[in-house]
C-alpha positions as CSV (number, residue, x, y, z in Angstrom):
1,X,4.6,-9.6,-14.1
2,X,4.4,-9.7,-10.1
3,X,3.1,-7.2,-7.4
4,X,3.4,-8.9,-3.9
5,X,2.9,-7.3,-0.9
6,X,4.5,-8.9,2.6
7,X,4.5,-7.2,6.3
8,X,0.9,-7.9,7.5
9,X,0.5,-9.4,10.4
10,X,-1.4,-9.0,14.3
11,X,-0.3,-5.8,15.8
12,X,-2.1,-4.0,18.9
13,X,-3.8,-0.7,18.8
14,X,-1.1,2.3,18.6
15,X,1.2,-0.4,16.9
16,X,2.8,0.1,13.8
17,X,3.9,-2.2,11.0
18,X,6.1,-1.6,7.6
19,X,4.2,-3.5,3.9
20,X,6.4,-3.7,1.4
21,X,5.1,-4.3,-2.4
22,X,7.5,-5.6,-4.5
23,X,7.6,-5.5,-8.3
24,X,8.8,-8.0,-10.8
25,X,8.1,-8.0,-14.9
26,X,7.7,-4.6,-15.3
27,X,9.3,-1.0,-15.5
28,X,8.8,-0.1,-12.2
29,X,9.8,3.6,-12.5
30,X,6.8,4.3,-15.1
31,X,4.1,3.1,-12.9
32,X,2.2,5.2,-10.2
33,X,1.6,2.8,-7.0
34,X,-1.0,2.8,-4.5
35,X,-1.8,0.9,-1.6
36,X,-5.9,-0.1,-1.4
37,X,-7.3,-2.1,1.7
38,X,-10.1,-3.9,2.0
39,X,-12.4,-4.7,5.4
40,X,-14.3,-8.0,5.3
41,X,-18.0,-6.5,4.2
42,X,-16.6,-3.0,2.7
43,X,-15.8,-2.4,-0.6
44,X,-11.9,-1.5,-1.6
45,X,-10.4,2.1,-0.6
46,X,-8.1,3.5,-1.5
47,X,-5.3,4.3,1.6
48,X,-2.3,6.0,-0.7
49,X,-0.7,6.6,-3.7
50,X,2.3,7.6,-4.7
51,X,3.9,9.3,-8.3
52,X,6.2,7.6,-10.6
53,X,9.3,9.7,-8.7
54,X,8.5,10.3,-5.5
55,X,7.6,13.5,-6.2
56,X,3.9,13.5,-5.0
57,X,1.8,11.7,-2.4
58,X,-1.6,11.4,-1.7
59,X,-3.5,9.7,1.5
60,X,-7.1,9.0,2.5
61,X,-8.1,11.6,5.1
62,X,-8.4,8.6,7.5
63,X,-5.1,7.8,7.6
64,X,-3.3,11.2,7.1
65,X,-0.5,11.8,9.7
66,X,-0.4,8.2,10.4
67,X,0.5,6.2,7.4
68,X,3.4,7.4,5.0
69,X,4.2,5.8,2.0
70,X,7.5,5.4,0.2
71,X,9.3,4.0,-3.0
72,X,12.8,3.1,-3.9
73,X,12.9,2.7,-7.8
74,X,16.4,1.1,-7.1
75,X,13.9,-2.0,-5.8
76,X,11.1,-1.7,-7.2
77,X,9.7,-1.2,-3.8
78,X,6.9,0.4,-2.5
79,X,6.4,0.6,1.2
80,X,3.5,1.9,3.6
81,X,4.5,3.0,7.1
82,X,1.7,2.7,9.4
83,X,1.7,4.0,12.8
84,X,-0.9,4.7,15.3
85,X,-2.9,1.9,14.2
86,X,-6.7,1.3,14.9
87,X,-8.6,-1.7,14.8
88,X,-10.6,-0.4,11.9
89,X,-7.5,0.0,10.2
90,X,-8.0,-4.0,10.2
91,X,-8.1,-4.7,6.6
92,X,-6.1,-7.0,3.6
93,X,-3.9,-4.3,2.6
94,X,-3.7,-4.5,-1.6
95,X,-0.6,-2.7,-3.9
96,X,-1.3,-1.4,-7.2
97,X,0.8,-0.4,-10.0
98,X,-0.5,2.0,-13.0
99,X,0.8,3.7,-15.9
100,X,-1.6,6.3,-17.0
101,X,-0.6,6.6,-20.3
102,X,-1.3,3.1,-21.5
103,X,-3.6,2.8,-19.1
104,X,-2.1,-0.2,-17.3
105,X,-2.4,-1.5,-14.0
106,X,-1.8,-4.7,-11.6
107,X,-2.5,-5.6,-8.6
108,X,-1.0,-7.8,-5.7
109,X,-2.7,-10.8,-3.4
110,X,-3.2,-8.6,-0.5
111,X,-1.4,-9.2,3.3
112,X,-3.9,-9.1,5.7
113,X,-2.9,-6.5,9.0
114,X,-5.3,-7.1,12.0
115,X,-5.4,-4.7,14.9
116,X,-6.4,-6.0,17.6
117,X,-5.9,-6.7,21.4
């Protein structure tokens, strides 16, 4: 089983950047995924999720109508579309996978997105 997230990188305020999570080891197109970011000093958040189809989206309040998240099931790909960024946007940037009803979940490494001038 794999979850690995790529994309991060330096970007300048009002920059945007793609992550991608990619899944390996699993059946993808039962798990909810999520993208989580963490600050250095802060605890985790959670950023946005998305259902096992697409069919439902969710987003932390400080990120809606900038961030959009995405899946192709074809890839086992999850992506996160981030636009407008901030520098407290600055964060590793986590992927999670969870299947409610075993309750199972995995995580990925983290890339780390700095916003900065």
């Amino acid at each position: 089983v794999q979850v690995e997230e790529s994309g991060g990188g330096l970007v300048q305020p009002g920059g945007s950047l793609r992550l991608s999570c990619a899944a390996t080891g699993f059946t993808f197109s039962n798990y909810a995924m999520s993208w989580y970011r963490q600050a250095p000093g802060k605890e985790r958040e959670f950023v946005a999720g998305i259902s096992s189809t697409a069919g439902s989206t969710n987003y932390a309040d400080s990120v809606k109508g900038r961030f959009t998240i995405s899946r192709d099931n074809a890839k086992k790909t999850v992506y996160l579309q981030m636009k407008s960024l901030k520098p407290e946007d600055t964060a590793v940037y986590y992927c999670k996978a969870r299947w409610g009803l075993i309750n199972r979940e995995y995580w990925g490494q983290g890339t780390q997105v700095t916003v900065s001038s």
